[in-house]
Structure formats: C-alpha cells, structure tokens
C-alpha positions in Angstrom: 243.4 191.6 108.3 240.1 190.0 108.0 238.9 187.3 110.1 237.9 184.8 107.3 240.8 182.6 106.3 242.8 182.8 103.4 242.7 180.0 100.5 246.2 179.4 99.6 247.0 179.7 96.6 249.6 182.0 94.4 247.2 184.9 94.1 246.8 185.0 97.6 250.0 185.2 99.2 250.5 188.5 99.6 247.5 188.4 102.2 249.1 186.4 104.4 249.9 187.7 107.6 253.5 188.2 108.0 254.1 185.8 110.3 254.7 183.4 107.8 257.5 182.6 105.3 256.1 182.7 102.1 258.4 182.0 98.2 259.9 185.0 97.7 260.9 184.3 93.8 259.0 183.5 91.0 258.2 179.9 90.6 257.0 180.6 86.7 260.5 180.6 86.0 261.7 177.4 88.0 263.2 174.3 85.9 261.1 170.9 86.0 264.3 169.3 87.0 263.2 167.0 89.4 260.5 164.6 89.3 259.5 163.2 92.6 257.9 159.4 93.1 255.7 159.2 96.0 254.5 162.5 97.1 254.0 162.4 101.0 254.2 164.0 104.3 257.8 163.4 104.6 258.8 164.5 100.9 257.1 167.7 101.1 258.6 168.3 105.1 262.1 167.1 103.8 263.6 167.5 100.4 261.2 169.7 98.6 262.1 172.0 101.9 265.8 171.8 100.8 265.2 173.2 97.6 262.8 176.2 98.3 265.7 176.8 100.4 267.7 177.3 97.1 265.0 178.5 95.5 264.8 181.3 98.5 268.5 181.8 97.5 267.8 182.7 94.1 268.3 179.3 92.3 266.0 178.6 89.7 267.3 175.8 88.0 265.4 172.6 90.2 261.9 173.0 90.7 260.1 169.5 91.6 257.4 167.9 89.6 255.6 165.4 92.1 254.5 162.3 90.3 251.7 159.3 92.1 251.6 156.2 90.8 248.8 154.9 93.3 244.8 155.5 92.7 244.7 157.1 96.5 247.1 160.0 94.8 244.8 161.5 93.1 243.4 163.2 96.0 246.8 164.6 96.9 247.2 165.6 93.9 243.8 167.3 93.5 244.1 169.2 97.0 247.6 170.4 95.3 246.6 171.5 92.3 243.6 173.7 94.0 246.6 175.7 95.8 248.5 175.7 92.3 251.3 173.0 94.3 251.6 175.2 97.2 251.0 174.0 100.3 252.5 175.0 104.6 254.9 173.8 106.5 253.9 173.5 110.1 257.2 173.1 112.4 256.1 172.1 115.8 258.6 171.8 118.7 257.5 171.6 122.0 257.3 175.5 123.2 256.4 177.3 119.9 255.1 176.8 116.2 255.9 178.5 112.9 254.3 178.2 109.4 255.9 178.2 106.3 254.4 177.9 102.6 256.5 175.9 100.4 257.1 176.8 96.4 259.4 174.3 95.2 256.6 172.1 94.1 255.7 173.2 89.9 253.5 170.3 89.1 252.1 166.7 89.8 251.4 163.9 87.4 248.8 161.0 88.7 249.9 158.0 86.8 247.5 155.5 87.8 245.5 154.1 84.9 247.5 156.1 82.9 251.8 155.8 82.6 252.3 157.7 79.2 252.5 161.8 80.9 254.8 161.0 83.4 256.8 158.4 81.2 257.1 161.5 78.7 257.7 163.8 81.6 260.5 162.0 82.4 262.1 161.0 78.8 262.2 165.1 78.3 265.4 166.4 78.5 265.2 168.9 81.6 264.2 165.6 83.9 267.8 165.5 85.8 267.4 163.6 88.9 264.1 161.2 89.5 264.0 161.3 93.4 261.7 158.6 95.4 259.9 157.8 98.8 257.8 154.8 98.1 258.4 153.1 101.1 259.8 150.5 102.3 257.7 147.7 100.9 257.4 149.7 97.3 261.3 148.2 96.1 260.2 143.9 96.0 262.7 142.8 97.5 263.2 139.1 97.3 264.2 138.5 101.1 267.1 135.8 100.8 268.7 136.7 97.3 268.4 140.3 98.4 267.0 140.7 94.4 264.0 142.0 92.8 260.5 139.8 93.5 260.0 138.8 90.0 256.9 136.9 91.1 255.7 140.4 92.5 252.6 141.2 90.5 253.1 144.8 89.6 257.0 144.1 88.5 255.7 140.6 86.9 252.3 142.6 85.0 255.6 145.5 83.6 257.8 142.6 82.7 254.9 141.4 80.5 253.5 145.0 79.1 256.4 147.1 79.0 254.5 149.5 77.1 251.9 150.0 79.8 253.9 149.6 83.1 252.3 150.2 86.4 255.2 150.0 88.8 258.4 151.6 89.5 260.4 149.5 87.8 258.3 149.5 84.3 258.0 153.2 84.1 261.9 154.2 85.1 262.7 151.4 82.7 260.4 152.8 79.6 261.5 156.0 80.0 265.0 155.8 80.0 265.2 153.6 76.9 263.3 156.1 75.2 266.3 158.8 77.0 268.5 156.2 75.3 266.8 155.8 71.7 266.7 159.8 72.3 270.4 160.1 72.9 270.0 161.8 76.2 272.0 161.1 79.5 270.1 159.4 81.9 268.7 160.8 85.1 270.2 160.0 88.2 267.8 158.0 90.5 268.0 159.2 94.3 266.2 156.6 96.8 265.1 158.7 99.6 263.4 155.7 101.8 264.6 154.3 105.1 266.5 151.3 103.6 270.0 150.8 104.0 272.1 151.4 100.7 269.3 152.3 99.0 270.8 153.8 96.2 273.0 150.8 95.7 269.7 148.9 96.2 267.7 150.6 93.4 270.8 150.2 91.4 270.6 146.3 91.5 267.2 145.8 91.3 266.3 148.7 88.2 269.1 146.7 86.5 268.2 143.4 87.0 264.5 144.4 85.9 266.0 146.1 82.5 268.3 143.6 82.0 264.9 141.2 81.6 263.5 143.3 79.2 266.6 144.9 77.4 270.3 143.6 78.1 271.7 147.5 76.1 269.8 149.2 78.7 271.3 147.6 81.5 274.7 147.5 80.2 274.2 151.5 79.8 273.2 151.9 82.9 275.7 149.9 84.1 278.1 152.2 82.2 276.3 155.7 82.7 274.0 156.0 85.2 273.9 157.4 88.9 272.4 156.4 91.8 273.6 158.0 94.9 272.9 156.7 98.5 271.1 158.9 100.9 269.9 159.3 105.0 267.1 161.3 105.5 265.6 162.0 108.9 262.5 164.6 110.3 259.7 162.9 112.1 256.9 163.9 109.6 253.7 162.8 111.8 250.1 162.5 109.7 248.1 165.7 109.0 245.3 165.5 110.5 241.7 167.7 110.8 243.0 168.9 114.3 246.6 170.7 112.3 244.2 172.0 109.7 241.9 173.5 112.3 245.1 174.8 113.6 246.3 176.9 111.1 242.8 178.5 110.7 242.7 179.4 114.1 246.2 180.5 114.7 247.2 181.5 110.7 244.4 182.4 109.1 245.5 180.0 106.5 242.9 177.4 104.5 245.1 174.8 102.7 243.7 171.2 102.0 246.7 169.3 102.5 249.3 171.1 104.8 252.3 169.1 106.1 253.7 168.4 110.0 256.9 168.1 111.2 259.4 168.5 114.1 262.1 171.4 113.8 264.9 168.6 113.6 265.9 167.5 110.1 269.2 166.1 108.5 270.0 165.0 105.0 273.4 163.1 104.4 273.8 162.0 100.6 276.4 160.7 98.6 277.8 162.7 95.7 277.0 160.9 92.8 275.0 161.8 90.0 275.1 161.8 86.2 273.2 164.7 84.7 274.0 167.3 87.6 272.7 168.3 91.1 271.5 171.3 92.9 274.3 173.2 95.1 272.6 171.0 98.6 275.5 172.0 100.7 274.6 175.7 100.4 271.2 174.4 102.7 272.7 172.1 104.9 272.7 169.2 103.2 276.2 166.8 103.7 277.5 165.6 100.7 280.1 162.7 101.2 281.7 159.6 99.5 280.1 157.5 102.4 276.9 157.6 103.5 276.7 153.7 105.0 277.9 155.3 108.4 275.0 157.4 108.9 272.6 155.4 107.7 273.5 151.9 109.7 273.0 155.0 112.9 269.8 156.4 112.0 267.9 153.6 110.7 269.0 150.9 114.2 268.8 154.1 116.5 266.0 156.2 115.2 263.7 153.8 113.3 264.5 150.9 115.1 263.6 153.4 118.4 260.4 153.9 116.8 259.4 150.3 115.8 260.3 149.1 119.8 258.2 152.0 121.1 255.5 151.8 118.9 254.3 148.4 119.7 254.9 147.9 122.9 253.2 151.3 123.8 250.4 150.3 122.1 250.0 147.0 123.7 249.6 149.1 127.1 247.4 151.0 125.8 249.3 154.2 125.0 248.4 156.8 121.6 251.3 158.8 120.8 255.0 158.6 121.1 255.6 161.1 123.2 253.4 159.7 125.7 255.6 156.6 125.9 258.7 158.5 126.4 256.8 160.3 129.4 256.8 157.1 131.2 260.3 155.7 133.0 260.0 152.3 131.9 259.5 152.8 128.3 262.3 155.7 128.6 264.6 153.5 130.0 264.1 150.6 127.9 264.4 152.3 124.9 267.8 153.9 125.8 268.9 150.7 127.1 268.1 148.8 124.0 270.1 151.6 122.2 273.2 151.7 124.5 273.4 148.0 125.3 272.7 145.8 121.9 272.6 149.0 118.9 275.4 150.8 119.7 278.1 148.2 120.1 277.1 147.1 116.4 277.8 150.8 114.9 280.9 151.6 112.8 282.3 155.1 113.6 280.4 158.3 112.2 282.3 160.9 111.3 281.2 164.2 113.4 278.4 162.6 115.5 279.3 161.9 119.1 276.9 158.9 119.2 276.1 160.0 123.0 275.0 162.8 122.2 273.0 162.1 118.9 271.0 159.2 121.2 269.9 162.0 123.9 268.9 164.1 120.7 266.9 161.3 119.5 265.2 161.1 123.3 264.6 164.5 122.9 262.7 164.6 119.9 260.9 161.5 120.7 259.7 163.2 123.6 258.5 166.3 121.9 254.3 166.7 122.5 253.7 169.1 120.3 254.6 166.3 117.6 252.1 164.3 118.5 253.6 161.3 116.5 250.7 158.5 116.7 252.2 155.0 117.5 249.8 153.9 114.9 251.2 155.2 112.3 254.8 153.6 113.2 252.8 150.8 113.7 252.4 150.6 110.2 254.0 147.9 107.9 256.2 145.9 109.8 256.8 143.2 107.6 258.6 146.0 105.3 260.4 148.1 108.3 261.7 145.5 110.5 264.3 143.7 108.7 265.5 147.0 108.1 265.7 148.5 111.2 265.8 145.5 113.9 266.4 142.2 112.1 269.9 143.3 111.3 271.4 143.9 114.4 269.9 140.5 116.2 272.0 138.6 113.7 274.7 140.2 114.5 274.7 140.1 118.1 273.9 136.4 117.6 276.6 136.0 115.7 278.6 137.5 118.3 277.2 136.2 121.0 275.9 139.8 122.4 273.3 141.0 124.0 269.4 141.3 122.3 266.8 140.7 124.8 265.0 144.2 124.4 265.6 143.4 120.8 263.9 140.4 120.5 261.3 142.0 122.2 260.6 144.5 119.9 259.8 141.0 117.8 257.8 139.6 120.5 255.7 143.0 121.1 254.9 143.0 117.4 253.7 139.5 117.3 251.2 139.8 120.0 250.1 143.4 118.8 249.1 141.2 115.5 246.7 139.3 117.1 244.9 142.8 117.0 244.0 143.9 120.9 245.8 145.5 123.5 246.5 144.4 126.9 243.2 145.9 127.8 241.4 144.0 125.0 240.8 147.1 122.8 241.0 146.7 119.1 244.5 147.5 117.3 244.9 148.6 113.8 246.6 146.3 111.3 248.1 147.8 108.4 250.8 145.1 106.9 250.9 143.9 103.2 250.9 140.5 104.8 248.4 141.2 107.3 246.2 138.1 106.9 249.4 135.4 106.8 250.9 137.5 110.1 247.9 137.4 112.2 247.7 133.2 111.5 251.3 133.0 112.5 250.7 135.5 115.5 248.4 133.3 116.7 250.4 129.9 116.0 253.1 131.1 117.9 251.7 131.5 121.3 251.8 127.3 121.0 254.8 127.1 118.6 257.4 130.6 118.3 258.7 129.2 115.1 255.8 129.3 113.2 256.4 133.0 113.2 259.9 132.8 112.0 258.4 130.7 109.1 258.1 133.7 106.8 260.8 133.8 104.1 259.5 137.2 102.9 260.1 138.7 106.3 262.6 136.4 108.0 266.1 135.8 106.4 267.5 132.6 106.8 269.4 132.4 109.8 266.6 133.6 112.0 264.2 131.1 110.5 266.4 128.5 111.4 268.0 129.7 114.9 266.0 127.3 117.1 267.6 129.3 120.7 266.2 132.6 119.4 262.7 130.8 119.0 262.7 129.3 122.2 263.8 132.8 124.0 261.3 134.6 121.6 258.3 132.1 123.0 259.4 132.9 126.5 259.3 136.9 126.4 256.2 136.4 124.0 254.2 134.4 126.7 255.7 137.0 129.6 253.5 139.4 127.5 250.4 137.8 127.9 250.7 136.7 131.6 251.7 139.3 132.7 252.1 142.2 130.7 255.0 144.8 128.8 255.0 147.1 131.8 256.2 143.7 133.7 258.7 142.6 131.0 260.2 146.2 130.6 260.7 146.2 134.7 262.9 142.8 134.2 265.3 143.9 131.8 265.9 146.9 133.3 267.1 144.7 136.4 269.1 143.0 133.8 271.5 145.9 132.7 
C-alpha cells in the first residue's frame, strides 16, 4: 500500500486498506426512493447508515437523494459530488476507532436560487418517502397556537409565489399537487428532528400551509397521506480539520467531508407510511404504533442533559462535554436533575429500564474520544429549549415538584447570552434571536421577567408565573456572585 492517501471516490475503493467497510453492492442499480431535506452530520451518521445496512443486505430498492435548500449547502454538496456521494463514517468510542464508507447516498440537489430540480425530483414517481432534519427552528412554529408562523418570511414569501418556493413548506406543497394533478400517491413525509411528535407536527403545519394555498390538497392529504413519528439518537459531533487529519494518518483515506459519531445509535419510528418503506427492522430499527414514549425519554433525558451541561460548562470555562462529565459536580448535577425533576415526569417505556438507559446516557456523555464541543450544543437555544426543558418545568409547576437544577439550565443560558464566561472570555452566540436575547439577558440581571417576555420562546404560563421569575432572578444572580461551581455545590446539598 502506498503511503499517499487515497481520494475517495467509487473508482477507488478497491485501494482501500481492508480495515475498512466499504459498499459491497452496486449503487448504479439503487432506487432514488428517498429524498433527504437537510443533509448533515447526523443524517449521514444515522439514517443513511440504516439503509447501507439494507443495502449491504442486498436491497436495492431505497437509495437516498440528499436535497439542501440553504446557500451554505452547496459546499456539502460540492465536497459530495467530488467523492460521487460517498463519504466515511468514523465511529469513535473511547478505547478504539473504526472507519466505514457509506453508499446509500445516489445524488444531491442544491435548491437554493433554484426549487424546480428538486420540486421535479420529488413529483417523479419513484420519490416514496421525503425524510427531513432541518432542525429544530426550520418547522415555524407559532409558540402559543402551536401552528405554523405565517408571518415567518420564508413560509409568508411561498404563500405569495407558490411557483417559486424557498422553504419547506412551498416546495413539499408544489410538488405534491403536481403528484396530485399527476395522479400519483403521495410520499410519506418522515420528520427526523428532535421535536416531540414531529410527525404529527409536520402533519399540522404542511396542512395548514396547503390548506392556504389549496383547500383539495389538504383535504387529500388529510385523506391519503403519511406522516409517521420518529426518535432518533447518535451524538454526531462536528467534523473538524483534526478528524480529517485523522483518517490520513491512521486510514490513508482523503475525503472532504467525512462524518463523526459515537458507536451508540437507536432509531424508534412509528409504522406509518403511504407509498411503502424499507424492511428497517431487518437493521435494528423499532417499528411501533407509539413512539411518544420514547421520545418524551430521549429528548428531557438526553437533549435536555446536553442543553444543562452545555451552558453551564461553558460558563466555567470548560470545551467539550466530556470534560464536564469528568468533573463531580457537573456529574452529579446532571444525574440529579435527571433522577429528581425528569424522571418523575416520564410515562413508562416499554423495554427500557429507565435506570439503566440514564447510566448509558452518562456513559456516552463521558466518552473523550467524542470530543462533543459544548459549543455546538450551545447552539440555538431559542429552538431547542422549549423542547427539551421548558416542558417539564411546567409540569413540575403544575405539580408542585421539584425544578431547581431545571430552572437553572434557564438561568445558565441567560447569563451565557451576555456572551463571556466566568473568566471573562468571549462566548459564541449562535441563536436566530440572538440580538433580542442578549437585550433581555442583560435586562434580567435588574428585572428576571424581562427574559420570560419572549412569546416566541416562552409559552404562556411561564411568561406569566411571577414565583418562577423571582426564583429564576435568584439562581441567576448566584451565578454572577459567585459562580456555577458554587450553585451546583448547593443543590447537591439539596437532594
């Protein structure tokens, strides 16, 4: 083998050293089936690894055309294309590292500027299931009517040139009336984001936006489409230079744009679809009537985990997750905050001992060879935390539980918007409502309410809930006299 690294690429993957897992079948002869909003780290780690694992098994019929809707994916798809959509998988846990090269990927349309090829990409008639991670924030969500954002400007610019959407709504909605005119079934639309119900959530809100444009499209949708419910879960970390210098040096593998991820991953979806669906139980996927169980679990334990790590870690000055996890008081209070105010909340999941799926979760937070970066968790909080966190503190105010170390994930985030650490280093803020957060962030050292006052964050009850401001001012002002480390050491006398 010669010391130069090997391009990826199909022509060249018979010179790989054989320490890595390369498509054994012929991906000429796969079926566009699947088209894929959103192409990321944790798409390409997750459920395009699910089906090159039926594709491995001989399957042919649900290849995956990745589609981008955002000017900044044209560079993924331009790294992509160079490797003709192949790219690796690295699996890091914390003793060893393998490398895989994923196949499952045919094809990737860049929409931005230009709707029409992925509009007629999906109007064709072997476009079964339209899958999507577009985060969190991507869905305009109107906060209290739980309904689309029609004042949202991408969904307000489709409602007003239908025939040149930019946003998801517009171009799921213009191609399938034309599946409609066409006579064709629709394609079943799979939400694979961290929201809960999403399914049922893209349901309601794809309907409500065709039912402004075309009440027959709704109403067949209403009558013949599918949207199934899923949970997804691998801690997909952000490539950087450092994994790409990695698999040179340990590979011999060149590839622009590889992908990260822990050994862990899980994939619980609801069996519901209208046009067919690959055979995902073959692979380990769990197919069930009710995926609400598992999804309440992993998005208060898991994500929620993440979001009350992330920023207070950052505020003491700490890089990666599994640093925080390496030190007692962020350990505890994260398992804490899970036994004491999440857990109590959680319906019964069928085959998960809860116990034992929490030390899991410690586990994997813990692994270094992740390297998860806190900022990246950081990330968008005004999307992720009435998701993961706002949820339960109703509810244990409504019960009258427990939610200190909850509230605190609240606090933590408010002073981490103000943009320096405890040290007085600089902290990256990457929110949609970055500039309206930091002016409450900084109104609410004086007044905590101010930073309730955000209807597109806040629901009502926690806008309004005058105890929870006055206990959120008190843990917010422990923070900046005398510090999380401090604050952490309290509530674990408080157990």
């Amino acid at each position: 083998m010669t010391d130069r690294p090997i391009f990826l690429q199909e022509a060249s993957l018979r010179r790989l050293p054989n320490t890595i897992s390369v498509p054994d079948y012929n991906r000429a002869r796969l079926a566009p089936a699947i088209v894929h909003l959103g192409v990321g780290g944790f798409h390409r780690a997750h459920q395009a690894v699910y089906v090159d694992d039926l594709c491995r098994q001989r399957v042919r019929d649900w290849g995956i055309v990745g589609a981008g809707l955002m000017p900044a994916d044209g560079a993924m798809r331009e790294a992509l294309a160079a490797q003709d959509y192949l790219y690796t998988l690295l699996e890091k846990s914390a003793n060893a590292a393998s490398v895989r090269v994923i196949g499952s990927l045919m094809d990737f349309v860049h929409a931005s500027g230009d709707p029409q090829p992925l509009i007629r990409r999906l109007a064709e008639p072997t476009t079964r299931i339209v899958s999507l991670t577009i985060t969190e924030g991507g869905y305009c969500v109107d906060p209290d009517s739980g309904g689309l954002n029609l004042a949202e400007p991408t969904v307000r610019h489709d409602l007003e040139h239908p025939q040149m959407p930019r946003g998801v709504y517009g171009i799921l909605a213009t191609a399938l009336s034309r599946r409609r005119s066409a006579g064709r079934p629709p394609f079943t639309v799979m939400s694979c984001d961290n929201l809960q119900g999403n399914g049922d959530l893209i349901r309601r809100l794809l309907m409500e936006f065709a039912g402004q444009c075309d009440e027959a499209l709704a109403q067949w949708l209403e009558r013949e489409g599918a949207f199934p419910n899923s949970m997804v879960d691998r801690i997909t970390p952000v490539t950087g230079d450092a994994d790409r210098a990695f698999l040179t040096e340990q590979f011999h593998i060149q590839d622009r744009w590889p992908v990260v991820a822990e050994p862990f991953r899980q994939w619980v979806l609801e069996d519901r679809f209208s046009a067919g669906r690959p055979d995902w139980a073959r692979v380990g996927v769990l197919l069930t009537d009710d995926v609400a169980p598992y999804e309440t679990m992993k998005l208060r334990l898991l994500n929620a985990g993440h979001s009350a790590l992330a920023y207070a870690g950052a505020l003491a000055g700490l890089q990666r997750v599994d640093e925080v996890m390496a030190d007692g008081l962020f350990h505890d209070y994260l398992r804490d905050l899970m036994d004491l105010e999440v857990t109590p909340l959680l319906p019964p999941v069928p085959g998960v001992d809860l116990d034992d799926y929490k030390a899991t979760l410690r586990t994997r937070f813990a692994n270094p060879a992740v390297g998860d970066r806190l900022s990246r968790l950081c990330q968008a909080g005004s999307a992720k935390l009435p998701v993961f966190v706002l949820p339960s503190i109703v509810e244990q105010r409504q019960r009258g539980g427990p939610h200190d170390r909850l509230l605190l994930v609240l606090a933590c985030w408010c002073r981490y918007l103000t943009g320096r650490d405890e040290a007085g280093r600089e902290l990256p803020i990457d929110d949609p409502l970055a500039a309206e957060l930091a002016a409450r962030a900084g109104q609410a050292r004086q007044d905590p309410a101010a930073f309730f006052q955000l209807p597109a964050v806040f629901p009502a009850p926690l806008r309004e809930d005058a105890a929870l401001h006055r206990r959120f001012g008190e843990l917010l002002h422990g923070l900046y006299e005398r510090g999380v480390r401090s604050l952490l050491a309290d509530l674990g006398g408080a157990v």
